[in-house]
RODO-2510 file (C-alpha; in nm, 4 decimals, decimal comma):
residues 219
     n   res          X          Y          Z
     1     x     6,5668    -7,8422     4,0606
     2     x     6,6108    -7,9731     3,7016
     3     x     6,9468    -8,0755     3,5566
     4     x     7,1742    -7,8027     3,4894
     5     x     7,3411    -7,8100     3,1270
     6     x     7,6993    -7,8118     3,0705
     7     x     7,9336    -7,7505     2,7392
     8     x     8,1488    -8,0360     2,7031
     9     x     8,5047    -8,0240     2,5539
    10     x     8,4392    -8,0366     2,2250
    11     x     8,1430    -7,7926     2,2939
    12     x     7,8397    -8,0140     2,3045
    13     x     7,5694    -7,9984     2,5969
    14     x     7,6030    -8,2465     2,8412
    15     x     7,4145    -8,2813     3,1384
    16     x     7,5255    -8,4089     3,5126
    17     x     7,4356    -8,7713     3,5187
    18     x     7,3737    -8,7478     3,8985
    19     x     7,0692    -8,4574     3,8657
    20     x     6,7431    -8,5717     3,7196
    21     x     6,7158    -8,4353     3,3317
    22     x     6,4559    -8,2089     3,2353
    23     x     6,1324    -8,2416     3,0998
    24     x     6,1470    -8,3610     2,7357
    25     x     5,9965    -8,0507     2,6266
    26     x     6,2894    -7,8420     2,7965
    27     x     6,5717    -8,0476     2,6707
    28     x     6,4167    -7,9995     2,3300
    29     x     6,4578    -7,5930     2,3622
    30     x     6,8089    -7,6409     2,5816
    31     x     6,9442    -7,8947     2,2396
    32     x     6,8190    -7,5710     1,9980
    33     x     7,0328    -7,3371     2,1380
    34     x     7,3145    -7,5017     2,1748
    35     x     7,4453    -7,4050     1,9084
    36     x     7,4691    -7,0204     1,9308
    37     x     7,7906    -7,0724     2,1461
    38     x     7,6097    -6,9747     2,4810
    39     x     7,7089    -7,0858     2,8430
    40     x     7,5020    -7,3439     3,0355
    41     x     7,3474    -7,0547     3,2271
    42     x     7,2858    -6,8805     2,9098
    43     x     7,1425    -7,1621     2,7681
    44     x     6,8606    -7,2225     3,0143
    45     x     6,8092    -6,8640     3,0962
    46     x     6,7398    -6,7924     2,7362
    47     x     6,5150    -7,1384     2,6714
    48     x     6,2903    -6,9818     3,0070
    49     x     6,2262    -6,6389     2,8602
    50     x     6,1160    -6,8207     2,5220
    51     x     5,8686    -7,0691     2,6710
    52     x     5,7734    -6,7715     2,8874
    53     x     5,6895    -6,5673     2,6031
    54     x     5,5327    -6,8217     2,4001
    55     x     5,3074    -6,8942     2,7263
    56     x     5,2129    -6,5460     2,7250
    57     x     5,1562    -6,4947     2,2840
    58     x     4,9561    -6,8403     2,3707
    59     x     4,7249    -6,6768     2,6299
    60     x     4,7079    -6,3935     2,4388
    61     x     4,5642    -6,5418     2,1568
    62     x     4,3028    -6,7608     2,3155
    63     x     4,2058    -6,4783     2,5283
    64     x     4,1816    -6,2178     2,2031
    65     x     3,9402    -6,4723     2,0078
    66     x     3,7600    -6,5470     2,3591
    67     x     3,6879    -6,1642     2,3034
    68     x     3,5151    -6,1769     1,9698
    69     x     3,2023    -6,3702     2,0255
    70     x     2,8998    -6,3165     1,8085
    71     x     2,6883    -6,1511     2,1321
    72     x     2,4864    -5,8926     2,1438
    73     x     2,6420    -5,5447     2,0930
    74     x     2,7840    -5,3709     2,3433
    75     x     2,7509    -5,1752     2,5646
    76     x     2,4091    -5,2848     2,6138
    77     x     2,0973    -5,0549     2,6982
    78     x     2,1310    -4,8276     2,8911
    79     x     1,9482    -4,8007     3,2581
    80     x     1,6205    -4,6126     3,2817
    81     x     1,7423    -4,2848     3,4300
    82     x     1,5824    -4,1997     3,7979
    83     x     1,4532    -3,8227     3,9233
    84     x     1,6952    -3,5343     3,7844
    85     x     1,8656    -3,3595     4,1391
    86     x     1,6981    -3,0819     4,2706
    87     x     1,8815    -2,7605     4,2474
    88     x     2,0341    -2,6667     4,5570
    89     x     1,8264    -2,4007     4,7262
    90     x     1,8488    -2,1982     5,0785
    91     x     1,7139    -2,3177     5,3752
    92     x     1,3307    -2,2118     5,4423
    93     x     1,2723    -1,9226     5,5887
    94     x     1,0298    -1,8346     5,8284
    95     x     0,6628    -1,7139     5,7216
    96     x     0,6224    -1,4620     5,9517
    97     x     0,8941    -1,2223     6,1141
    98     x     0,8312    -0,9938     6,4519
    99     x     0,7822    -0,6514     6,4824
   100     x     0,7755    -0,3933     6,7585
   101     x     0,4793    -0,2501     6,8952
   102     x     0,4912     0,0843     7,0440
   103     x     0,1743     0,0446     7,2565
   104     x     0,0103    -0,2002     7,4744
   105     x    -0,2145    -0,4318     7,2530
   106     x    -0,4071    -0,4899     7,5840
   107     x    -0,4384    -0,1507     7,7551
   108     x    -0,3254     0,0867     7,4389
   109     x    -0,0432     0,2695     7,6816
   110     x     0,2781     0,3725     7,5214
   111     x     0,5407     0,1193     7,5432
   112     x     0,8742     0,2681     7,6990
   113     x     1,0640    -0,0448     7,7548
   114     x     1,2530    -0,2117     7,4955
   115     x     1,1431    -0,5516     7,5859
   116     x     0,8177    -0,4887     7,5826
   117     x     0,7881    -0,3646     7,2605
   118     x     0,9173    -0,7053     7,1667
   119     x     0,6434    -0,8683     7,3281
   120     x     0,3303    -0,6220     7,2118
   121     x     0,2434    -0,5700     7,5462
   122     x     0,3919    -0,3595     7,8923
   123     x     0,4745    -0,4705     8,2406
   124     x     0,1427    -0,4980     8,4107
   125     x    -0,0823    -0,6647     8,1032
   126     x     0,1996    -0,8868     8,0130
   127     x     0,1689    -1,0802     8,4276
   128     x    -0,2041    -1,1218     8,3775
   129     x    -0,2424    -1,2245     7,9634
   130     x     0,1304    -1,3066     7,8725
   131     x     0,3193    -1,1626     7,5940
   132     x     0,1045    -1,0391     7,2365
   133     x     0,3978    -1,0040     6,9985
   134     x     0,3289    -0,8379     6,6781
   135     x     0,4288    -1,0281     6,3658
   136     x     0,3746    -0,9652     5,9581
   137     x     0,4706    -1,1381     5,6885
   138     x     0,8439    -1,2061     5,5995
   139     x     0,9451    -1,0980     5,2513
   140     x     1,1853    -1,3001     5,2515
   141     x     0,9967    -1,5682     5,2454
   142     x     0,8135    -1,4958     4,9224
   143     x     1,1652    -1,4775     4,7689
   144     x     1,2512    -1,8277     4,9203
   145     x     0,9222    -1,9607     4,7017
   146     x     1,0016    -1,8035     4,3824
   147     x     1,3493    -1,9534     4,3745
   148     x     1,1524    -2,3000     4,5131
   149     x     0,9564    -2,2035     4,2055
   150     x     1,2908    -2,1345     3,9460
   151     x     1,4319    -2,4833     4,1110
   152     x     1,1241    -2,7009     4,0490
   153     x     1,1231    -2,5875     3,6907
   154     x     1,4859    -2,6009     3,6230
   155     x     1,4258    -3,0105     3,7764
   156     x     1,1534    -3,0460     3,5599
   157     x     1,3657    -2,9504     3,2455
   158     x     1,6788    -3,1760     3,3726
   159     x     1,4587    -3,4878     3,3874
   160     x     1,3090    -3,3865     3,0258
   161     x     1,6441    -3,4012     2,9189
   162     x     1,7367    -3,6672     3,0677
   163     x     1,4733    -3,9083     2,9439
   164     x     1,4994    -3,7359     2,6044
   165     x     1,8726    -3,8545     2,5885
   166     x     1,7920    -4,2041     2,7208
   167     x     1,4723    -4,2703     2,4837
   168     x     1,7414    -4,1828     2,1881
   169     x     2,0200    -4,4819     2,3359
   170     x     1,7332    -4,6942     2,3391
   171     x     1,6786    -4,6487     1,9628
   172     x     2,0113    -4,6349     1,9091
   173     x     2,0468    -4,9727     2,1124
   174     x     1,7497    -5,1051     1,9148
   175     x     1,9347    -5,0011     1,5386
   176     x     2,2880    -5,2189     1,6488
   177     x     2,0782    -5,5384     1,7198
   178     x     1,9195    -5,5262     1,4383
   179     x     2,2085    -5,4546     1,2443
   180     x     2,3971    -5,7141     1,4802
   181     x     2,0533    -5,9533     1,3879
   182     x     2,1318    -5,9013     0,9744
   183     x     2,5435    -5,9617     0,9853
   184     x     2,5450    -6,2402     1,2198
   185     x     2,3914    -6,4796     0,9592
   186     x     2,6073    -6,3629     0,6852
   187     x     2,8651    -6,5643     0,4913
   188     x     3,1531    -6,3342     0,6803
   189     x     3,0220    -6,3894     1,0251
   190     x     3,0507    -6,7484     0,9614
   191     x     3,3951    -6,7377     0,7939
   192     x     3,4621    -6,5128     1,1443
   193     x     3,3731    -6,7729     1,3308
   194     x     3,5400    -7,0746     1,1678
   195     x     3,8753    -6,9149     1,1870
   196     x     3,8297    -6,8007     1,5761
   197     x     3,7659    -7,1874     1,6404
   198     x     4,0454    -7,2980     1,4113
   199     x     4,2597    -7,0032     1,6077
   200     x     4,1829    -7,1559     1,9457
   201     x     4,2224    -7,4579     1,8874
   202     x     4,5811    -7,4599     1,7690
   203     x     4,6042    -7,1878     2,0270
   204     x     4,5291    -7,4337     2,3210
   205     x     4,8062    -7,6951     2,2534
   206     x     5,0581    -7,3912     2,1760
   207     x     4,9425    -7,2960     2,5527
   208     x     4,9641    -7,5961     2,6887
   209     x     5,3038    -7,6965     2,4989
   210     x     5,4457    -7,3444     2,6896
   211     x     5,3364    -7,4251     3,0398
   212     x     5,4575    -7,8037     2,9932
   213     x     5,8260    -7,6525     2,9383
   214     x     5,8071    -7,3237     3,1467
   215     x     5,7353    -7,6006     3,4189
   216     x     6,0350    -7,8557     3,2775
   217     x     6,2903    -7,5658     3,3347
   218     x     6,2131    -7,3956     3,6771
   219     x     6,0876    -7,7121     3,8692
***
């Protein structure tokens, strides 16, 4: 731990000659505000939150002119767009649906049982040529393809849309280079940039000045 400052009789800081002093940079703060009548405590406590803050205003700065680099513009183009989402439609439905037949498709006998008007034919033709169910067409199924239909089309307009709105942020892109292109060269791009490396580089010391006595006061 560094040296602890005290307030003498006559009100001066003095230091314990037995604990190592701090860092030169530290003793510089610690000597500044002595005067303002505080305590030892209040003395270093106070001298930590100012080289704290100036370690932060430091990093601050270098990181805020970091920021402003001549670069491209951004955000930069944006990514082809892939295939617009199909609408969400119903599960197929079946093409065919089947119906009851109320005589043997085989023989041409009335049909009296229920499950054999399920299977087209009756009890005695059904052991020696199996089951001849009857089926026609499911209208449900031609409903299922016009909304197929409506979806596909709907899809089709979504991805027009979609590469409409991404051929326009490509010429949009294309006007801020150019425009980036034409003001980079100018007389205020370069003043811009002269005072961003002027910035940083008094910035740097600042920074380094802070950590040098943020470290002199809590090691």
């Amino acid at each position: 731990m560094s040296a602890q400052p005290t307030h003498g009789a006559d009100g001066a800081v003095e230091f314990d000659p037995n604990q190592r002093l701090p860092g030169p940079w530290s003793a510089v703060v610690v000597l500044l505000l002595a005067p303002l009548g505080l305590t030892a405590g209040q003395v270093s406590e106070t001298a930590a939150l100012i080289v704290a803050a100036a370690f932060v205003a430091g990093f601050l700065v270098i990181v805020s002119h970091a920021a402003l680099l001549d670069g491209p513009p951004q955000p930069a183009a944006p990514p082809e767009p892939g295939p617009a989402p199909m609408p969400e439609v119903r599960p197929e439905p079946d093409r065919r649906v089947p119906v009851k037949s109320y005589n043997c498709r085989i023989c041409g006998k009335p049909l009296t049982r229920e499950e054999s008007k399920w299977a087209g034919v009756g009890t005695t033709c059904i052991t020696r040529y199996g089951p001849r169910p009857l089926y026609r067409p499911n209208p449900d199924y031609d409903r299922w393809v016009a909304e197929m239909a409506e979806a596909r089309v709907a899809q089709a307009a979504a991805e027009a849309e979609r590469k409409a709105a991404y051929q326009h942020a490509l010429e949009q892109h294309a006007v801020r280079l150019e425009e980036w292109e034409a003001e980079r060269w100018t007389a205020e791009a370069h003043a811009r940039r002269v005072r961003r490396r002027r910035t940083t580089a008094y910035g740097i010391p600042s920074l380094a000045w802070a950590l040098t006595a943020l470290l002199g006061l809590v090691v």
